[in-house]
Predicted model as a PDB file, atoms N, CA, C, CB and O in Angstrom, pLDDT in the B-factor column:
MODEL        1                                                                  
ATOM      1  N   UNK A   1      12.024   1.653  -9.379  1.00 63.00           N  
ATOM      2  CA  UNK A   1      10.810   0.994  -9.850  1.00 63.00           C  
ATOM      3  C   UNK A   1      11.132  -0.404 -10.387  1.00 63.00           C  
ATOM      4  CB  UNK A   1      10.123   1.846 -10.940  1.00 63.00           C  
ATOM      5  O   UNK A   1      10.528  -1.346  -9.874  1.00 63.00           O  
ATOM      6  N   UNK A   2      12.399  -0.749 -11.783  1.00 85.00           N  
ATOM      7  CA  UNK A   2      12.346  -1.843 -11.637  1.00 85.00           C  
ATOM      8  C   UNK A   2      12.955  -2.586 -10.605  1.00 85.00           C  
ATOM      9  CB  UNK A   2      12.582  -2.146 -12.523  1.00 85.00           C  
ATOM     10  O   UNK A   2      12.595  -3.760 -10.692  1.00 85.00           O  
ATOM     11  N   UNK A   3      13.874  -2.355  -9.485  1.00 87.00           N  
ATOM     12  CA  UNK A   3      13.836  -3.315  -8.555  1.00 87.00           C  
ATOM     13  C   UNK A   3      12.996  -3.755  -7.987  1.00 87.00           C  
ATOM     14  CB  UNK A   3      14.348  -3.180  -7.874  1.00 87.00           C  
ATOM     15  O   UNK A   3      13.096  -4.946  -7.692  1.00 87.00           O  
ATOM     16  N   UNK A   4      11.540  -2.853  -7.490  1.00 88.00           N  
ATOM     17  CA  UNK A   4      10.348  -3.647  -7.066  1.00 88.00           C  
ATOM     18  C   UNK A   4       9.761  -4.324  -7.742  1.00 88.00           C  
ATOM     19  CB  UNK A   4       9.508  -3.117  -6.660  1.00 88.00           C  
ATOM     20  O   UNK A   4       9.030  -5.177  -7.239  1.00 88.00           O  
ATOM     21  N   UNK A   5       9.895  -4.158  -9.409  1.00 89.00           N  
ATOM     22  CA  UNK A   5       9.413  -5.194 -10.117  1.00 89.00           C  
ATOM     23  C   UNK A   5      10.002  -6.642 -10.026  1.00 89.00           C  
ATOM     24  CB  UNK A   5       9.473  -4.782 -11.330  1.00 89.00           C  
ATOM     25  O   UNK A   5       9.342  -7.677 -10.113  1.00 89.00           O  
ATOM     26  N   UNK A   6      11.366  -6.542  -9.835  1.00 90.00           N  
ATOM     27  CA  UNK A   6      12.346  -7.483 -10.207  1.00 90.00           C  
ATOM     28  C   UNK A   6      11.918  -7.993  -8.341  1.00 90.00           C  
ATOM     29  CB  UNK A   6      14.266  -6.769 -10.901  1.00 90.00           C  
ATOM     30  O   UNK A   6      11.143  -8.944  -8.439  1.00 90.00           O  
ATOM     31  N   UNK A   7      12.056  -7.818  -7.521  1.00 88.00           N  
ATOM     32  CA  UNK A   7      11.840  -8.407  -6.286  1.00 88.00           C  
ATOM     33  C   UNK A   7      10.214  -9.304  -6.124  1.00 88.00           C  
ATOM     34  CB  UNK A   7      12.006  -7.106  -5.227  1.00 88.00           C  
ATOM     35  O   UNK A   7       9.878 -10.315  -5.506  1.00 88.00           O  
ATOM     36  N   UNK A   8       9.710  -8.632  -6.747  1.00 89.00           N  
ATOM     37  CA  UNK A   8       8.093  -9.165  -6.629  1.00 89.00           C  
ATOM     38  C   UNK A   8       8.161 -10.214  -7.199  1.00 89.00           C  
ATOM     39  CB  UNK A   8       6.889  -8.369  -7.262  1.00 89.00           C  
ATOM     40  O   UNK A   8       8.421 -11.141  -6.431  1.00 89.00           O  
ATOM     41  N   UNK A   9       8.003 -10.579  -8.560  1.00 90.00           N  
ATOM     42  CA  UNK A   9       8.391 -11.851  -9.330  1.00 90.00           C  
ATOM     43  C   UNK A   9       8.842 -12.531  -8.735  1.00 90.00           C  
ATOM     44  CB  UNK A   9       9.115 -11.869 -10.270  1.00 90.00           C  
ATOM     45  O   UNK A   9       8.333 -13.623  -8.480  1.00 90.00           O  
ATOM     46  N   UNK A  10      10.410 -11.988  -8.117  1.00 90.00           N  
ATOM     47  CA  UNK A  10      11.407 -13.659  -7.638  1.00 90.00           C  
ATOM     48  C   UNK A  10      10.244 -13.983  -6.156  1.00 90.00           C  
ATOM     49  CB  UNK A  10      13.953 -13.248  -6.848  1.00 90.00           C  
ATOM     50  O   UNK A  10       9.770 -15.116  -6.075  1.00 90.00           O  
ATOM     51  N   UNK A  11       9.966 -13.200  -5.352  1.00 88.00           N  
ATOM     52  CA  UNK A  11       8.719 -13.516  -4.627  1.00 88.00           C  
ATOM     53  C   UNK A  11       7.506 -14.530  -4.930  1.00 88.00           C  
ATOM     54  CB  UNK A  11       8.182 -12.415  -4.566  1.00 88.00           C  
ATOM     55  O   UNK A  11       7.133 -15.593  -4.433  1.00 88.00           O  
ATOM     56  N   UNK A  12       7.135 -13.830  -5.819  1.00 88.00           N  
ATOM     57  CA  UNK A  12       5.960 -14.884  -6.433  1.00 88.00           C  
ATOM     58  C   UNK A  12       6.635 -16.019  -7.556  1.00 88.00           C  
ATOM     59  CB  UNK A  12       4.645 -13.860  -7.366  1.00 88.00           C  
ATOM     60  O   UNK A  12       5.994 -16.656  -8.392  1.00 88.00           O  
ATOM     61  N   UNK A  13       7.434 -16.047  -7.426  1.00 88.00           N  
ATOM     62  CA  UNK A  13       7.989 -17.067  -8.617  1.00 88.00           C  
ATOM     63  C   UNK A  13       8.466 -18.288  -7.409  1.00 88.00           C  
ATOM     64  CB  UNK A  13       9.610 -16.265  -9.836  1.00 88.00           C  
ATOM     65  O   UNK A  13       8.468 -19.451  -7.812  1.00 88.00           O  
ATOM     66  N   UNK A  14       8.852 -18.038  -5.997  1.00 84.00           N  
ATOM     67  CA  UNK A  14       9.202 -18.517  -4.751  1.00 84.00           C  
ATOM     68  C   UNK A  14       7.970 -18.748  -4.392  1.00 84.00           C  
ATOM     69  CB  UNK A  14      10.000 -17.697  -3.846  1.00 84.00           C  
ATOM     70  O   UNK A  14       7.835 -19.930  -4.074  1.00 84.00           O  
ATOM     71  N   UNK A  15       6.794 -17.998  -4.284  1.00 82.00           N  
ATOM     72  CA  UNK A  15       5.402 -18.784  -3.694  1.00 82.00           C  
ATOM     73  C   UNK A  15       5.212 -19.948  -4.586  1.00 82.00           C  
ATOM     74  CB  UNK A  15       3.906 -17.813  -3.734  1.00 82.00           C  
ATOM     75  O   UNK A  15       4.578 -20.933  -4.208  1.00 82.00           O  
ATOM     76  N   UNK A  16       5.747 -19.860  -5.767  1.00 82.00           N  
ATOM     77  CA  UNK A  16       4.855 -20.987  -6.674  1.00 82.00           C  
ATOM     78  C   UNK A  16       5.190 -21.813  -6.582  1.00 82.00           C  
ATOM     79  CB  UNK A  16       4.663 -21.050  -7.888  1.00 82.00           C  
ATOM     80  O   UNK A  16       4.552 -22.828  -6.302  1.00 82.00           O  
ATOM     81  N   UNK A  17       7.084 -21.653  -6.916  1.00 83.00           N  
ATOM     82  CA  UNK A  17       7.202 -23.083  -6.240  1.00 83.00           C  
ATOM     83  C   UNK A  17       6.932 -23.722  -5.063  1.00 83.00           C  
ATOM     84  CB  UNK A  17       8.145 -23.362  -6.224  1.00 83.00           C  
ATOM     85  O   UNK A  17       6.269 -24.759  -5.044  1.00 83.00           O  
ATOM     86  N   UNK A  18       7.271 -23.333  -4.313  1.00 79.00           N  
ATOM     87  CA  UNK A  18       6.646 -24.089  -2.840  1.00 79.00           C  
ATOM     88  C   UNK A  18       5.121 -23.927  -2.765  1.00 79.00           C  
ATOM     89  CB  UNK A  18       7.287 -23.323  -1.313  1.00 79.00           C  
ATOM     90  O   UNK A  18       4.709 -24.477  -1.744  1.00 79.00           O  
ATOM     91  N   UNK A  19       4.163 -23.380  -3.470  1.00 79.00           N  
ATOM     92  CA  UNK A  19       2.550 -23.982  -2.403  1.00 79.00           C  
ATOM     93  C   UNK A  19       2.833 -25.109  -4.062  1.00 79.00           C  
ATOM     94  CB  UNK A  19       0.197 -22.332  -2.060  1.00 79.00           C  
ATOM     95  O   UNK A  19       1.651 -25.375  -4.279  1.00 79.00           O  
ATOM     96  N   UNK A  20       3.455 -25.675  -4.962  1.00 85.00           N  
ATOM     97  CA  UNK A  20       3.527 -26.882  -5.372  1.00 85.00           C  
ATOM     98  C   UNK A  20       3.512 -28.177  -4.880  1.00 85.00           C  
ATOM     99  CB  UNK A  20       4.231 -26.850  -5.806  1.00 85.00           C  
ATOM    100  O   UNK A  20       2.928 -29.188  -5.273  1.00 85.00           O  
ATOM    101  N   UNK A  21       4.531 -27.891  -3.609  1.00 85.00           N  
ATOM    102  CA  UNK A  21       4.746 -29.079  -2.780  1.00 85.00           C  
ATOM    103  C   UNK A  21       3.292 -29.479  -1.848  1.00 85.00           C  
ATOM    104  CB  UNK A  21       6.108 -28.719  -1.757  1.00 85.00           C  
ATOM    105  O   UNK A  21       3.142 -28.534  -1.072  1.00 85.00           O  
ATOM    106  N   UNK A  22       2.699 -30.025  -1.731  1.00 87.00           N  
ATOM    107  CA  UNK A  22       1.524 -30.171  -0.346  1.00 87.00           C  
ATOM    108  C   UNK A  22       2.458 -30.376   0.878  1.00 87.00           C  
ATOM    109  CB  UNK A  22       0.290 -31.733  -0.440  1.00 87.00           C  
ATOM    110  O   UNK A  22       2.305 -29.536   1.764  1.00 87.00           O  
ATOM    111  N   UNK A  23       2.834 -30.760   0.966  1.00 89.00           N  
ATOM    112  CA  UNK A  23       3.695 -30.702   2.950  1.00 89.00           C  
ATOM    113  C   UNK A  23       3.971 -29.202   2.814  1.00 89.00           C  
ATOM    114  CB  UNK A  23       5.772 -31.867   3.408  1.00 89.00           C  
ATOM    115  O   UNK A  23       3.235 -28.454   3.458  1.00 89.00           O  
ATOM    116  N   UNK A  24       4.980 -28.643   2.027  1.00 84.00           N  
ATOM    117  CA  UNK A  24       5.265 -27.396   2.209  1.00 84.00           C  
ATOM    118  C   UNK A  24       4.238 -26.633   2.512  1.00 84.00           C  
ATOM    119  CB  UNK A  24       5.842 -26.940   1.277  1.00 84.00           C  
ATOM    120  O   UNK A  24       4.231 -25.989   3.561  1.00 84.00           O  
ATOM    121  N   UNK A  25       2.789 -26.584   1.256  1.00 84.00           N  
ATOM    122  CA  UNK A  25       1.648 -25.521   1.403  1.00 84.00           C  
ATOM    123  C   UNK A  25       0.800 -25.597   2.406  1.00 84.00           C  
ATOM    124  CB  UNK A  25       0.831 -25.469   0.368  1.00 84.00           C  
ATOM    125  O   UNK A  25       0.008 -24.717   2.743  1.00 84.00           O  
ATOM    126  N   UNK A  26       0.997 -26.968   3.048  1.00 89.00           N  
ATOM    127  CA  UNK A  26       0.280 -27.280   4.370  1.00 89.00           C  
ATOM    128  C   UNK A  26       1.331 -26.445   5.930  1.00 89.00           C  
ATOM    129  CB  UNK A  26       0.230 -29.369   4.435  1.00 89.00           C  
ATOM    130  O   UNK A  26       0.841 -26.106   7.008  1.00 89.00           O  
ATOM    131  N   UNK A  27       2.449 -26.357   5.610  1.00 88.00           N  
ATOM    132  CA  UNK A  27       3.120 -25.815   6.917  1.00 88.00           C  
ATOM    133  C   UNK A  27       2.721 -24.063   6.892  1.00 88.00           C  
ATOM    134  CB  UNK A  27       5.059 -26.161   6.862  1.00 88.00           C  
ATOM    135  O   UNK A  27       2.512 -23.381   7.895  1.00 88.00           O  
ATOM    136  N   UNK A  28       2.679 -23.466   5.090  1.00 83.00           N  
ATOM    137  CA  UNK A  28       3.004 -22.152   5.193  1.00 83.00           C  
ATOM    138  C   UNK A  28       1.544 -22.255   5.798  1.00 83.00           C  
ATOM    139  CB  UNK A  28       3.508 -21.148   3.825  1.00 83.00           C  
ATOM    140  O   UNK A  28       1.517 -21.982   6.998  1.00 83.00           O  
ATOM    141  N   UNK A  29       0.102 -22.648   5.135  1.00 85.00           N  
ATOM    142  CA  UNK A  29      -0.949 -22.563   5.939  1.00 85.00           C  
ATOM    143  C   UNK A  29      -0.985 -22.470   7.108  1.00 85.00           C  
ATOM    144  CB  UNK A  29      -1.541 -23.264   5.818  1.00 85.00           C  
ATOM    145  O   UNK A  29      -1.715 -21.604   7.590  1.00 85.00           O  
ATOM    146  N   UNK A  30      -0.220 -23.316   7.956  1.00 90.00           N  
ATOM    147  CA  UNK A  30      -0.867 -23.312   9.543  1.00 90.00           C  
ATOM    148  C   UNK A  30       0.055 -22.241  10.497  1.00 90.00           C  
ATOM    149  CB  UNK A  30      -0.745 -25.102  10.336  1.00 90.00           C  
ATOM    150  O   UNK A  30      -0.324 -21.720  11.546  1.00 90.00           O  
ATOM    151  N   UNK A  31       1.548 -22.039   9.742  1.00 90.00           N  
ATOM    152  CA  UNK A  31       2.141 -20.594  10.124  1.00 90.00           C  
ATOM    153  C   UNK A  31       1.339 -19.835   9.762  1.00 90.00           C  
ATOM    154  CB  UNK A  31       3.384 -20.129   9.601  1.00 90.00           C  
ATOM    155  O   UNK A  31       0.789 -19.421  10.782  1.00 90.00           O  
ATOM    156  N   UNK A  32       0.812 -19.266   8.700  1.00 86.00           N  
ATOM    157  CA  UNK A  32      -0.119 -18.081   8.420  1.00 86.00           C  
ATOM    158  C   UNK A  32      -1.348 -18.114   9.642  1.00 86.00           C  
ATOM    159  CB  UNK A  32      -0.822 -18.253   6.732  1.00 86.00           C  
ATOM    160  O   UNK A  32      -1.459 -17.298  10.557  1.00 86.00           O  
ATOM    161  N   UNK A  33      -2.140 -19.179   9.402  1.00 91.00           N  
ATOM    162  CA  UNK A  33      -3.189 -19.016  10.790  1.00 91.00           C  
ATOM    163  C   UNK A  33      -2.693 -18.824  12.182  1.00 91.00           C  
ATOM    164  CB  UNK A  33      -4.029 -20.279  10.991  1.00 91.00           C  
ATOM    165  O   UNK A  33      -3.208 -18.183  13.098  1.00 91.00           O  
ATOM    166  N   UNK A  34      -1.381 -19.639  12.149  1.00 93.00           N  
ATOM    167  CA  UNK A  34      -1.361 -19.383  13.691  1.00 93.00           C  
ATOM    168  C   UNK A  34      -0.792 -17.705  13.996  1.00 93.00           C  
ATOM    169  CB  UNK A  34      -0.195 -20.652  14.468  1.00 93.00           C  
ATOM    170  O   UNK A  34      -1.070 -17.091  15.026  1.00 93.00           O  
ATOM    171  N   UNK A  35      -0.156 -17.287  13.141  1.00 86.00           N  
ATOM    172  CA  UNK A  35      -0.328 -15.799  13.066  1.00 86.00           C  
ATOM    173  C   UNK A  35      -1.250 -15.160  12.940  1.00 86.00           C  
ATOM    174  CB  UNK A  35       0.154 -15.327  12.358  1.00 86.00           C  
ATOM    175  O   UNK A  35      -1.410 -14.163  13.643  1.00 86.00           O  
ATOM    176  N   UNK A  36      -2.007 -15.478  12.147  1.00 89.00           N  
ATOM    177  CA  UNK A  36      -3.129 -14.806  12.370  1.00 89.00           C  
ATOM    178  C   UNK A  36      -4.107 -14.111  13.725  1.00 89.00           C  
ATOM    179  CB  UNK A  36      -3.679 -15.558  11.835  1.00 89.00           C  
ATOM    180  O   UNK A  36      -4.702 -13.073  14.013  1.00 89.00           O  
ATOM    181  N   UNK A  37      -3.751 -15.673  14.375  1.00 90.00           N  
ATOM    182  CA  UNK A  37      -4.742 -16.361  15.624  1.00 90.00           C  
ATOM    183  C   UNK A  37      -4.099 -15.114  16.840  1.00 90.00           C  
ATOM    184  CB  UNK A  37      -4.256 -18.596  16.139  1.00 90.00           C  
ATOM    185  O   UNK A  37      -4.723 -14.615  17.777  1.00 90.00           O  
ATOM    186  N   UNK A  38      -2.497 -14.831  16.375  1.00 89.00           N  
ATOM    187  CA  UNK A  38      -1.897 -14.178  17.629  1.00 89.00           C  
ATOM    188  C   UNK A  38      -2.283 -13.062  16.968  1.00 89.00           C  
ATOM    189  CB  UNK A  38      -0.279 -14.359  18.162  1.00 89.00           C  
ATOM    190  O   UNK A  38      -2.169 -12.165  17.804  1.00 89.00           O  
ATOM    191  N   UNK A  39      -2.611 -12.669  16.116  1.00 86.00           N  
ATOM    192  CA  UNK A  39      -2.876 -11.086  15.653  1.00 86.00           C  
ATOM    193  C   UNK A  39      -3.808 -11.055  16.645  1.00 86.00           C  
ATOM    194  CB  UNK A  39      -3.445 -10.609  13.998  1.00 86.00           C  
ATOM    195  O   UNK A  39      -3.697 -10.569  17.771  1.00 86.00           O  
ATOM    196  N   UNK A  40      -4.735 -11.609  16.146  1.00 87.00           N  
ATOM    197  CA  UNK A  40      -6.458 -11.120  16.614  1.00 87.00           C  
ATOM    198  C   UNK A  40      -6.737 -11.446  18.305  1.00 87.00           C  
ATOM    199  CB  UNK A  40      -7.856 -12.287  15.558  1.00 87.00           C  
ATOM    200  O   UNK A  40      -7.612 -10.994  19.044  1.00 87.00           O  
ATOM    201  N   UNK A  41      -5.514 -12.513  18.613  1.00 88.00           N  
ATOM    202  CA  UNK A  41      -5.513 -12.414  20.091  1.00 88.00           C  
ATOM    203  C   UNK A  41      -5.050 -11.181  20.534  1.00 88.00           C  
ATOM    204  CB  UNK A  41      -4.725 -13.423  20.715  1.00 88.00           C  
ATOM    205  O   UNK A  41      -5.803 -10.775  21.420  1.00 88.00           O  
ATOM    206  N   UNK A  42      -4.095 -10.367  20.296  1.00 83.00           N  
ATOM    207  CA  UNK A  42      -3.770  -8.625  20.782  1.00 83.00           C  
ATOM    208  C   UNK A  42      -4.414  -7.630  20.748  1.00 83.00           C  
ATOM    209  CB  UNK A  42      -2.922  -7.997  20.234  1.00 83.00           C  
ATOM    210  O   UNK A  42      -4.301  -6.478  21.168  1.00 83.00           O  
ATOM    211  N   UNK A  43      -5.336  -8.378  20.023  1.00 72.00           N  
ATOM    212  CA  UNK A  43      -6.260  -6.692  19.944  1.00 72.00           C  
ATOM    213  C   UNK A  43      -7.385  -7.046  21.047  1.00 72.00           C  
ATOM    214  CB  UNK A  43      -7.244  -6.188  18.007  1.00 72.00           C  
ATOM    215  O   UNK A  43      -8.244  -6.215  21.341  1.00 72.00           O  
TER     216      UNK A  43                                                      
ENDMDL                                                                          
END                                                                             
């Protein structure tokens, strides 16, 4: 149990810093959609 605690944090403690940056939060954005885009293209 606490390792999933302890993993989650350094996770979200890693999102924060980076959607800080705008270039960075702009790349994870358009990876996330374009994944997205191929999800919903397979089905």
């Amino acid at each position: 149990m606490n390792t999933k605690k302890t993993l989650f944090t350094t996770v979200a403690l890693g999102a924060a810093y980076l959607l800080k940056n705008k270039n960075t939060r702009d790349k994870i954005m358009n990876s996330v959609q374009s994944l997205t885009a191929q999800m919903k293209a397979r089905k």
